[in-house]
Residue, then its C-alpha position, 0 to 999 in steps of 0.5 A: x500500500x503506498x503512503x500519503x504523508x500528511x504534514x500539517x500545521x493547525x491552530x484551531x482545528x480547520x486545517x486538520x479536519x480538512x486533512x481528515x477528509x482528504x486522507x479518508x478519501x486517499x484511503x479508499x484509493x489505498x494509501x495508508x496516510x501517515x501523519x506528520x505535525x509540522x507544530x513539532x519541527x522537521x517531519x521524518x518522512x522515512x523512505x518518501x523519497x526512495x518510495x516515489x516510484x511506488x506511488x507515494x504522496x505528500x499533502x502539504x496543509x496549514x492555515x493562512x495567517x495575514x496572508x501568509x503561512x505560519x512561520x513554524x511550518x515554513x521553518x519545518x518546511x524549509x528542512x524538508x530533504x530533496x524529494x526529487x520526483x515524489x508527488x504533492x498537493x498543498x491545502x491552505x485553510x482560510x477564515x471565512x465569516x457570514x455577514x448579513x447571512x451571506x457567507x464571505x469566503x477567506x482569501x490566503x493571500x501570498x500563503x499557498x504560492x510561497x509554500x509551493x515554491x518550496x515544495x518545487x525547490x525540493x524537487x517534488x511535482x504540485x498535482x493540487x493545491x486550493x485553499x478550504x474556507x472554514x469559519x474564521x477564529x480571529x478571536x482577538x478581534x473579531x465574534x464567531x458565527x453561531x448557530x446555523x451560519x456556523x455550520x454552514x461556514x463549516x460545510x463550506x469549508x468541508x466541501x472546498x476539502x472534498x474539490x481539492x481531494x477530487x482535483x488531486x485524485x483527477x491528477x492521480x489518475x492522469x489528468x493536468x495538476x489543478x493549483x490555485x492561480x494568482x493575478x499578477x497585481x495580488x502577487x505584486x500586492x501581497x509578496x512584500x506584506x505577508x513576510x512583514x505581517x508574519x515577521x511583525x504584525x503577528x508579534x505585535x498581536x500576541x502582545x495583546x493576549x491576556x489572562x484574566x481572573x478566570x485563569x485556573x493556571x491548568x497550563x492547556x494554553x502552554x501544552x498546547x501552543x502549537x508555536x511553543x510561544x506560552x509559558x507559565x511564569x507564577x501560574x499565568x501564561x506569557x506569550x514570547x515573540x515567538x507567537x504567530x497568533x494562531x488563535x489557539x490559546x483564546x479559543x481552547x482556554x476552557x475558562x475563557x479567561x484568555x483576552x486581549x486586553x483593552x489597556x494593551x489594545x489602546x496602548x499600542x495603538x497610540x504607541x504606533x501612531x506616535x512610532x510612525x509619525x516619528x519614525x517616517x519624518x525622521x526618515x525624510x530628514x535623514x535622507x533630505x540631509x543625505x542628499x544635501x550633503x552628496x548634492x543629489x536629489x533622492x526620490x520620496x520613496x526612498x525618504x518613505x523605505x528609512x522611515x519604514x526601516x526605523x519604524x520597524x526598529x522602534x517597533x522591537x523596542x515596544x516588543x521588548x523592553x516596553x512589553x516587559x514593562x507592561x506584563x511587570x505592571x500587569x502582575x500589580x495587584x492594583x492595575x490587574x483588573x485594568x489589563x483584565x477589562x477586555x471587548x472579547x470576554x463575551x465572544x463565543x471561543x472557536x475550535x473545529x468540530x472534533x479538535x478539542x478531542x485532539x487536545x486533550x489527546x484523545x483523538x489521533x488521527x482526526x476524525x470528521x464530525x457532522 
């Protein structure tokens, strides 16, 4: 029996069910699946590589973060050994949301084509590659659909899993690779953001994250944290820069007590603004000086890219020192409750149908309920 190695990255479960119904499809065509977890570093693929001839797979599957694939599994990814010759397919999960009862499917931006360029630079042949739009779990800012609207974001999101495995196995049985194609103005568009959205903005996101009053310190969080970004400092979890802001942790906590908080919202808020303004005049002003001094007339562009440059660097300052500022007030028993106030702690949590069982370890592999 051949083997369809699975190599996924999930943070609330979307991914890993789309999974689930793509290897219960390839095991009726017979290939056994084997399940590799990108969360857990560079996957051991055994004979992958020896084994093409004989008809083995790769599915590639991860979720899209700000137009992007988590940072995690493209490290995993970029380890990988030469396959020369084994066939892939590559399967993005994206948030969709309802508005107005309207469906609104997810767009993953750059992520599917940065991962099939390297999955080609490792010599393996792309038969598949489509994104799946599951319900949305950005909840740091954003209500999950409920109810019947959930459920058919859901449905959604299964029958986008169960075309791609059709157009994977067309592709199979001979037919022209079928891979989601992007315009040249999104290419242009979304190339340089989501590199800079995954280095930066996910970073400034998971310095948001909270732990309120309903923190039991179980350590879930931690456990869990596909990104090993959270750590248990006095029983409470602390979020490193390591976080690519999955959305696991606000959605697993099963007291809920994971927020982001109102105080941290608004102060890195007005604490960009302020970066900004600073950082792009001083850019003007260091290349208008620049150009005085070497009697040249440089471009605004190039006055916009420095202060862009030291907008970034300022931007490590707040990760870092001014962070660690915060999370020290934070742990004052006079401010706790200000950090604590959060816009979120109403908003229903989101984790795929059956994933909460796969937390707990006690579901492998995963299994697609209704």
């Amino acid at each position: 029996m051949s083997t369809a190695h699975i190599l996924y990255y999930s943070g609330t479960g979307n991914t890993y069910r789309a999974l689930g119904i793509v290897a219960e499809s390839l095991r009726a065509r017979g290939y056994e699946p084997a399940w590799h977890d990108l969360a857990k570093g560079l996957p051991s693929l055994g004979g992958a590589g020896s084994a093409a001839a004989e008809g083995d797979l790769v599915i590639i599957g991860f979720p899209a973060l700000g137009f992007s694939a988590p940072e995690p599994a493209l490290r995993a990814l970029r380890g990988l050994p030469k396959l020369v010759g084994v066939r892939a397919a590559v399967l993005c999960a994206c948030g969709g949301s309802a508005v107005r009862g309207k469906i609104l499917p997810g767009w993953a931006g750059a992520a599917v084509p940065e991962v099939e360029r390297l999955v080609k630079r490792r010599g393996m042949a792309i038969l598949a590659s489509a994104e799946a739009s599951y319900p949305e779990n950005w909840r740091q800012v954003s209500r999950p659909a409920r109810g019947d609207m959930l459920k058919a974001l859901i449905a959604r999101g299964d029958d986008d899993a169960r075309a791609f495995t059709a157009s994977l196995i067309r592709a199979l049985d001979g037919g022209p690779p079928e891979r989601l194609r992007r315009g040249p103005l999104a290419r242009a568009l979304i190339a340089p953001i989501a590199p800079l959205f995954r280095a930066l903005a996910r970073k400034c996101l998971a310095r948001l994250f909270t732990a309120d009053a309903a923190c039991t310190g179980c350590g879930l969080c931690a456990r869990s944290c596909p990104a090993r970004a959270i750590r248990m400092r006095g029983g409470r979890p602390s979020w490193a820069l390591a976080c690519s802001a999955c959305n696991r942790c606000i959605n697993a906590c099963p007291e809920g007590a994971i927020q982001t908080s109102n105080l941290r919202l608004g102060f890195f808020a007005v604490v960009n603004i302020i970066v900004g303004i600073v950082g792009f005049r001083a850019g003007g002003r260091l290349v208008a000086a620049l150009g005085a001094a070497l009697d040249l007339r440089l471009p605004g562009i190039v006055g916009a890219l420095v202060g862009f440059a030291l907008y970034c660097g300022l931007t490590l300052i707040q990760l870092g020192p001014v962070d660690a500022l915060l999370r020290l007030l934070e742990r004052s028993p006079a401010l706790k409750g200000a950090f604590y106030r959060s816009f979120t702690k109403g908003y229903p949590r989101y984790l795929a149908p059956g994933f909460e069982a796969t937390l707990r370890g006690e579901a492998s592999p995963p299994s697609v309920e209704p």
